[in-house]
C-alpha positions in Angstrom: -18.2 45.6 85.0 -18.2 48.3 82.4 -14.8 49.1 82.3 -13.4 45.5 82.4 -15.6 44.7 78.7 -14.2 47.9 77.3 -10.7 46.4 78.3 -11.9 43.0 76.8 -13.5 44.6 73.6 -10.0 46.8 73.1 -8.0 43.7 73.5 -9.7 41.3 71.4 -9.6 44.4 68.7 -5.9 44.8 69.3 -5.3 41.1 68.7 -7.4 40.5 65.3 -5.3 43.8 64.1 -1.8 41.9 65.3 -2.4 39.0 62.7 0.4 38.7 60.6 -1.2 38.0 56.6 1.6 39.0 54.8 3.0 35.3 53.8 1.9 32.2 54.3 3.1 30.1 57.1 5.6 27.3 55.7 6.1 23.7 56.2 8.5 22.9 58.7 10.5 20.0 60.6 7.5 19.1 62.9 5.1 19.3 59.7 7.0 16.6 58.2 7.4 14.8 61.2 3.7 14.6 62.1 3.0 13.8 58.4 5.1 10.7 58.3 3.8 9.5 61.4 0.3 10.2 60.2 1.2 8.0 56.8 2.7 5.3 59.0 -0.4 5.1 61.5 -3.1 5.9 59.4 -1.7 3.3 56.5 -3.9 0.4 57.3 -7.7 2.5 56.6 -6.6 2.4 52.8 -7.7 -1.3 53.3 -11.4 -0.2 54.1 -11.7 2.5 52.4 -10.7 1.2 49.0 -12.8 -1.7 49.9 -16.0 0.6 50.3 -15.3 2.8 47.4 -15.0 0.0 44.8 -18.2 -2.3 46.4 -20.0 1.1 45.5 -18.9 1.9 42.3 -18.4 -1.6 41.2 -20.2 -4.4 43.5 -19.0 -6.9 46.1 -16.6 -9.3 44.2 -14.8 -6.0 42.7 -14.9 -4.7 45.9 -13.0 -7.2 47.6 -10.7 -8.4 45.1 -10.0 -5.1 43.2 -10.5 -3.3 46.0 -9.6 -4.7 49.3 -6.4 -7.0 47.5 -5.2 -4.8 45.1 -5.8 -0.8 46.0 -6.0 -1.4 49.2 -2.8 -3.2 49.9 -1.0 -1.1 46.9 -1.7 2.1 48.7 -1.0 0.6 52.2 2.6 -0.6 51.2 3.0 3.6 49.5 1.6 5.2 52.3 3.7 3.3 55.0 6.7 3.9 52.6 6.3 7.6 51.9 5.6 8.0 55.8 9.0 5.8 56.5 11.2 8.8 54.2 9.2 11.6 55.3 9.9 10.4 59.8 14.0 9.8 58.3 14.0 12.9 56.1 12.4 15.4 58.4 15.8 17.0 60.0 16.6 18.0 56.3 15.2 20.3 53.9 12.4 20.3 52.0 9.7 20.1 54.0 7.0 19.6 51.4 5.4 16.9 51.0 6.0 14.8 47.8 2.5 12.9 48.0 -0.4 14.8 45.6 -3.3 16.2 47.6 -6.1 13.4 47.4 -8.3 16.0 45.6 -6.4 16.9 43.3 -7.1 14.9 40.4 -5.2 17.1 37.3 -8.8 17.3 35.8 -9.4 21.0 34.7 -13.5 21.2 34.6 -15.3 23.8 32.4 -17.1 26.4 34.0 -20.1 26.6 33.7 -20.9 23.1 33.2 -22.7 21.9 30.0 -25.7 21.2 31.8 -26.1 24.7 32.9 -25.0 26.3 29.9 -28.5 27.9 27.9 -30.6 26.5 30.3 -33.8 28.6 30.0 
């Protein structure tokens, strides 16, 4: 029993020291595949979840008209339509994906924020 965790121990240590760190794995065909088909499928939530995030923010006339009508159908009809060129673009080069992060607003905040700044 001994002798088969020393064999596990060294192999698990060989296996963490294998790990390749040196750059970054990139985006490739199957990336961009499985990110249009993602868009494509996952389209319709935008529906509820603008819906929920304006009734919130704003109440339940904003939420349906501003959010379930207008965001909601606007960001359905993008999504399905970056999905569509990112499932016929995949064969080809680049494999990035055109579509901003959805937390990443551009907003640079100050650090540390004013609140905490002198506050003894």
């Amino acid at each position: 029993m001994k002798p088969l965790l020393s064999i596990l121990a060294l192999s698990a240590t060989l296996m963490i020291a294998h790990a390749d760190i040196s750059m970054p794995k990139g985006d490739n065909f199957y990336d961009k595949l499985g990110r249009g088909l993602a868009n494509v499928s996952m389209a319709p939530a935008n529906f509820l979840d603008s819906q929920f995030t304006v009734t919130e923010s704003e109440g339940g006339t904003a939420g349906f008209f501003k959010g379930l009508i207008v965001q909601g159908t606007s960001r359905t009809v993008m999504d399905i339509g970056m999905g569509l060129y990112e499932i016929v673009t995949s064969p080809f080069p680049p494999y990035q994906s055109l579509k901003l992060k959805a937390y990443d607003t551009g907003v640079v905040n100050e650090y540390p924020p004013a609140d905490l700044k002198n506050w003894y």
